[in-house]
C-alpha positions as CSV (number, residue, x, y, z in Angstrom):
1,X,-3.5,30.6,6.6
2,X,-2.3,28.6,3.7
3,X,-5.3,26.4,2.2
4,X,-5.4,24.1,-1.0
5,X,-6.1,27.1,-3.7
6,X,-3.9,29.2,-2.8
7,X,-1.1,26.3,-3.0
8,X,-1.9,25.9,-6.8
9,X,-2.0,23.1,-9.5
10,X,1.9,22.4,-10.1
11,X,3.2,19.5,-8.3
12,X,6.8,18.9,-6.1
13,X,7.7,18.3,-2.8
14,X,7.1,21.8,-1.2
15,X,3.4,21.3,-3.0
16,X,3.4,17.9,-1.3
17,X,4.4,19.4,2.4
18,X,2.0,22.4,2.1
19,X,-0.7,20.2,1.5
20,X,0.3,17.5,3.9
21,X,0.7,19.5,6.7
22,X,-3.1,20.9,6.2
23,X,-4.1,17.5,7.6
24,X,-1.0,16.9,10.1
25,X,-3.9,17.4,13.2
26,X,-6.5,14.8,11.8
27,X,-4.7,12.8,10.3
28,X,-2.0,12.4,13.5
29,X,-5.3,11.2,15.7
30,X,-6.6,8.8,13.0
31,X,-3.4,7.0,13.7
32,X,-3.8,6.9,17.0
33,X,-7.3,5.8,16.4
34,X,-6.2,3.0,14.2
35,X,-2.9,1.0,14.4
36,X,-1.6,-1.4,12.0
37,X,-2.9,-4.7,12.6
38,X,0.2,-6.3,10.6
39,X,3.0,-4.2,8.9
40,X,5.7,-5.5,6.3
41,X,4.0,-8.7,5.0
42,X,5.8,-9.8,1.8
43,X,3.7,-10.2,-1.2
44,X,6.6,-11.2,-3.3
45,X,10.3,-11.8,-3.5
46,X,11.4,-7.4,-3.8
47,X,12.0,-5.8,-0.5
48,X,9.6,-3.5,-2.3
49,X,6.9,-6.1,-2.0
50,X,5.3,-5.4,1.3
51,X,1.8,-4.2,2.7
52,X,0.4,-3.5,5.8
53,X,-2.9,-4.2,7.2
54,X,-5.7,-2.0,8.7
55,X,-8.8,-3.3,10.9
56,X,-10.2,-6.0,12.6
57,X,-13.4,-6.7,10.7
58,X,-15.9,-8.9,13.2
59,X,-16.7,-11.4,10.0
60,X,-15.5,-11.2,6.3
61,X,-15.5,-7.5,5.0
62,X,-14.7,-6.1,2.1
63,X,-11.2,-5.4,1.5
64,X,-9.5,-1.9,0.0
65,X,-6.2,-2.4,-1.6
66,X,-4.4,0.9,-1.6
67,X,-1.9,1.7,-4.2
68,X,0.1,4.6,-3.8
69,X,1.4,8.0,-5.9
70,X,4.8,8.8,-6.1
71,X,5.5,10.1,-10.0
72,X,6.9,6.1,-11.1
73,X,9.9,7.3,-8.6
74,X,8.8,7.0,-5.2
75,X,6.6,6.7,-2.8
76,X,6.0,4.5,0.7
77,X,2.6,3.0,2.4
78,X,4.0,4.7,5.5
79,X,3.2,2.2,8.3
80,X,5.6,4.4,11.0
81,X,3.5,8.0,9.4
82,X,0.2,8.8,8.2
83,X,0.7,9.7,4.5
84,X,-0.9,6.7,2.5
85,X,-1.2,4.6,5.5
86,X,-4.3,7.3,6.4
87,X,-6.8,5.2,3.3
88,X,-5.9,1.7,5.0
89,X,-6.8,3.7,8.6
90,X,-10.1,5.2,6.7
91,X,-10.8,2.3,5.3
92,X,-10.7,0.0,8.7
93,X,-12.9,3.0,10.1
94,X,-15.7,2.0,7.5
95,X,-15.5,-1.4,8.8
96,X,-13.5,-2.6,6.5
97,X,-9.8,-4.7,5.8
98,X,-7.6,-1.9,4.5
99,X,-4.6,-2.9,2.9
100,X,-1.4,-0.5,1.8
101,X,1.4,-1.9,-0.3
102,X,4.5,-0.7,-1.7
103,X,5.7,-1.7,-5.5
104,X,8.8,-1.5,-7.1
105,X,9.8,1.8,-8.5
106,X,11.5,3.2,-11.6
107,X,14.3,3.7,-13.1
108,X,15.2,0.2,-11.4
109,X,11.6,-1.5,-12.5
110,X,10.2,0.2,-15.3
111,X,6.7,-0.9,-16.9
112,X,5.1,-3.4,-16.3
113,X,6.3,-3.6,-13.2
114,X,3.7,-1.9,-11.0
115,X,0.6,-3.5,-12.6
116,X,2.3,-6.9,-12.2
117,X,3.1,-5.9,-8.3
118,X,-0.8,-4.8,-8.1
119,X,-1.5,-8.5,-8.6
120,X,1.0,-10.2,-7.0
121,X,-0.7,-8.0,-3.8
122,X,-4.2,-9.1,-5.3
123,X,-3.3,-12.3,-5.2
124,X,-1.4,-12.5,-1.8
125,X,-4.9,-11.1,-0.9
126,X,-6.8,-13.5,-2.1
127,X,-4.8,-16.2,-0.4
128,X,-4.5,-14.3,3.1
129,X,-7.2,-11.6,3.5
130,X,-8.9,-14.2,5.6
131,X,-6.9,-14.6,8.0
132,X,-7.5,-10.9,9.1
133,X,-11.1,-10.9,8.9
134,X,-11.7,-9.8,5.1
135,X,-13.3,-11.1,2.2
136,X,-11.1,-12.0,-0.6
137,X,-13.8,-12.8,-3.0
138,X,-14.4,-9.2,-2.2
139,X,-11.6,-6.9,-3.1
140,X,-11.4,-3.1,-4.2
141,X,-8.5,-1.8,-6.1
142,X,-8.0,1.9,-5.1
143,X,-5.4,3.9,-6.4
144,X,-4.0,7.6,-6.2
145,X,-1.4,9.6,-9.4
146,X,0.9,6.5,-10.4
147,X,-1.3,4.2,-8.1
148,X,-4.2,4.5,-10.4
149,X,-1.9,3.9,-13.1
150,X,-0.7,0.7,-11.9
151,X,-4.3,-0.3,-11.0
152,X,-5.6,0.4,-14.6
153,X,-2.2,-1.3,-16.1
154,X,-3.1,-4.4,-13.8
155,X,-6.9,-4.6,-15.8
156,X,-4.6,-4.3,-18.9
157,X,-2.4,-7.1,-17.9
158,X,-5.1,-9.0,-16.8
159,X,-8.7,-8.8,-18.2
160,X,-10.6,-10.7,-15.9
161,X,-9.2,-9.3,-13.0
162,X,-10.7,-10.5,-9.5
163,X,-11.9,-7.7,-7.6
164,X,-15.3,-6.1,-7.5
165,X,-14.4,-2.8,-8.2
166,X,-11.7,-0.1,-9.3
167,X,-11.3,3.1,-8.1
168,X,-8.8,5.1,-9.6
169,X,-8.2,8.8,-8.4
170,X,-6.3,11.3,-10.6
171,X,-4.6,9.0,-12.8
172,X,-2.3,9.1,-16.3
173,X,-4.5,6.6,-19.1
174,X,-3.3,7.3,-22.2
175,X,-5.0,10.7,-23.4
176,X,-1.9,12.9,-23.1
177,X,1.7,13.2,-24.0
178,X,4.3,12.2,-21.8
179,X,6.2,14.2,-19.1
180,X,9.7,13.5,-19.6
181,X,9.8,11.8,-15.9
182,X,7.7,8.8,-17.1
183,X,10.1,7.8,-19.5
184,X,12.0,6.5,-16.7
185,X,9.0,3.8,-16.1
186,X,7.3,3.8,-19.9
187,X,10.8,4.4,-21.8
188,X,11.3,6.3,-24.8
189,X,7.7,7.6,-25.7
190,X,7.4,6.0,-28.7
191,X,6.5,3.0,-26.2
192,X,4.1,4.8,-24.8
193,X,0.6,3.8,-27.2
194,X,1.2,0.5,-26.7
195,X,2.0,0.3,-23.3
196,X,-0.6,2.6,-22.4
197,X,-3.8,1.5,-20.1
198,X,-6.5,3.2,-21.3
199,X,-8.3,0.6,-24.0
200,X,-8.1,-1.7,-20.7
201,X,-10.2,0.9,-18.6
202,X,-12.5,2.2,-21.0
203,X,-13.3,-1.5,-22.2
204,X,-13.5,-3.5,-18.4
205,X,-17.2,-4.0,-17.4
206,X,-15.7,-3.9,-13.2
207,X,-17.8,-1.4,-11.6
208,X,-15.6,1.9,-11.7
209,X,-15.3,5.6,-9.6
210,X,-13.0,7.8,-11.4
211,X,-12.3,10.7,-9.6
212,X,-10.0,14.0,-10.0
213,X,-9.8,17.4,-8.4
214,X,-10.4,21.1,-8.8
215,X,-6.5,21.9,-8.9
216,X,-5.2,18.9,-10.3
217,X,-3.0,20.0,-12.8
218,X,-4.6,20.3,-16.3
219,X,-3.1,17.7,-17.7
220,X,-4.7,15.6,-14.9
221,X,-8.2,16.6,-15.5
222,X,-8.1,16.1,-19.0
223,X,-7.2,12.3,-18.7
224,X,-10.2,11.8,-16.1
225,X,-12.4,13.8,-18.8
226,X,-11.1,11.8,-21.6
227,X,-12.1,8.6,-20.0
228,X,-15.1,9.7,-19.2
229,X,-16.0,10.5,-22.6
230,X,-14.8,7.1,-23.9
231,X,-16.8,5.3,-21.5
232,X,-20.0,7.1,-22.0
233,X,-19.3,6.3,-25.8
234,X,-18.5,2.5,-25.0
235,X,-21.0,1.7,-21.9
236,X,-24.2,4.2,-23.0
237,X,-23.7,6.0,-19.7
238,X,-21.0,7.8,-17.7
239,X,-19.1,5.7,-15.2
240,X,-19.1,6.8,-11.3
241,X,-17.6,10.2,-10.7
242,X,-16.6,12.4,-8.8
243,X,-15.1,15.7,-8.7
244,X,-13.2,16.8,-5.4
245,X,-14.1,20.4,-5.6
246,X,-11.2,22.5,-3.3
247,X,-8.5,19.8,-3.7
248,X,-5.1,19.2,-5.4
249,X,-3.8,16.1,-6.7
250,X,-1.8,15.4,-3.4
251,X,-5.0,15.7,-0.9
252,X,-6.9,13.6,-3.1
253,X,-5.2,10.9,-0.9
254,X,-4.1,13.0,1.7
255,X,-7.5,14.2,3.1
256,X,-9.2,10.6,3.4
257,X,-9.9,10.0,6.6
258,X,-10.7,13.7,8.4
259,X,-14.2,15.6,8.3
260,X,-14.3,16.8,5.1
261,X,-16.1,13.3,4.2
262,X,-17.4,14.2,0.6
263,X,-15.0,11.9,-1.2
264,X,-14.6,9.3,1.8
265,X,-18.7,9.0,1.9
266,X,-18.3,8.6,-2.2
267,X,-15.5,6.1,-1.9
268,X,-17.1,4.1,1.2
269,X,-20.8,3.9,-0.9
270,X,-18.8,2.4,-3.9
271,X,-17.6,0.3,-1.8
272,X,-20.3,-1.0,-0.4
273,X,-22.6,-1.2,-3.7
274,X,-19.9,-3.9,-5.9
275,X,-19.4,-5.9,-2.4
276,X,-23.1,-6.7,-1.9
């Protein structure tokens, strides 16, 4: 039986579809479980800016924005499959509003153009989230590869950003070189310092998780180890962590939502503590 280590640390589609189909069973009854409660509502003017919505919270809950992976290049919130669309499920399972959104991708939108479609979907949340039982004074950024990315360019863009909290699982800040695929969104790297998000993350007093995994490629961990080190050294103590022992950089996403909890239960309780 194929499991997570023996599928490695590189990353490509056949990576993608080994891991995904270690969750098929679970994750195939946590969408039976949980429906979308509204699919395709536009955030913006792109045919790119849509989200669906998970849950029917009894009074105002907390809301999860997801934000997707997809290398800059691609990616989908999945409403008619379970890939990405499982955290909005998860999340309506906690009681929750989840909320999954698309953004525009590169080469066609290069940088900034996630972080401003993170929040043009904050704000559409803001506006709307009560409607469907959330809270949007309080919102949770949560995002996954060039998700977290986008989420931690969106504190760039905006400082003072609106939610309670940001969540941002194996994400690309600023402490390593460029692959030559993210010049399609950053352009040529010389770009790249000042477009980069990490001053943004290490400086933002929003309550913050930073997670990566145990076969994450190296590059990976060493940007969630870098920010962790420049947090400690800015804040006096480490920022929420967590390290998903026996998982790649795909099931980080991928495995929300079935009974291996450990990262779910971490998620949920951060959650929870900036929405008091």
């Amino acid at each position: 039986m194929t499991t997570i280590d023996r599928i490695g640390t590189t990353l490509g589609p056949d990576v993608l579809e080994a891991t995904r189909r270690l969750f098929d069973q679970e994750q195939h009854a946590l969408a039976g479980r949980v429906p979308a409660v509204a699919a395709d509502l536009a955030y913006g003017p792109d045919e790119r800016h849509r989200l669906d919505l998970y849950g029917t919270p009894a009074s105002a809950a907390p809301v999860i924005l997801f934000v997707h992976g997809g290398g800059f290049l691609k990616g989908d919130k999945a409403a008619d499959g379970w890939p990405n669309a499982a955290v909005g499920r998860w999340a309506a399972e906690q009681g929750f509003l989840g909320a999954v959104m698309n953004y525009r991708l590169a080469p066609d939108h290069a940088w900034p153009a996630g972080g401003e479609d993170v929040l043009a979907a904050i704000d559409w949340l803001a506006a709307n989230a009560g409607r469907f039982g959330g809270d949007p004074q309080r919102i949770v950024l949560v995002g996954t590869s060039a998700g977290a990315v986008h989420g931690a360019t969106a504190v760039r863009l905006r400082p003072d950003l609106a939610v309670r909290g940001l969540a941002l699982m194996s994400g690309l800040y600023g402490y390593t070189p460029l692959d030559a695929r993210d010049t399609f969104y950053y352009g040529d790297e010389a770009l790249y310092p000042a477009r980069m998000p990490r001053d943004a993350v290490v400086a933002t007093t929003l309550p913050i998780l930073l997670a990566c995994a145990e076969y994450d490629p190296p590059r990976f961990q060493a940007e969630w180890a870098g920010l962790i080190r420049d947090r400690l050294a800015q804040h006096g103590h480490l920022p929420r962590c967590h390290y998903a022992s026996g998982h790649n950089h795909y099931s980080m996403a991928l495995h929300l939502g079935t009974s291996d909890r450990r990262l779910a239960d971490e998620l949920a309780d951060f959650v929870r503590n900036c929405c008091r």
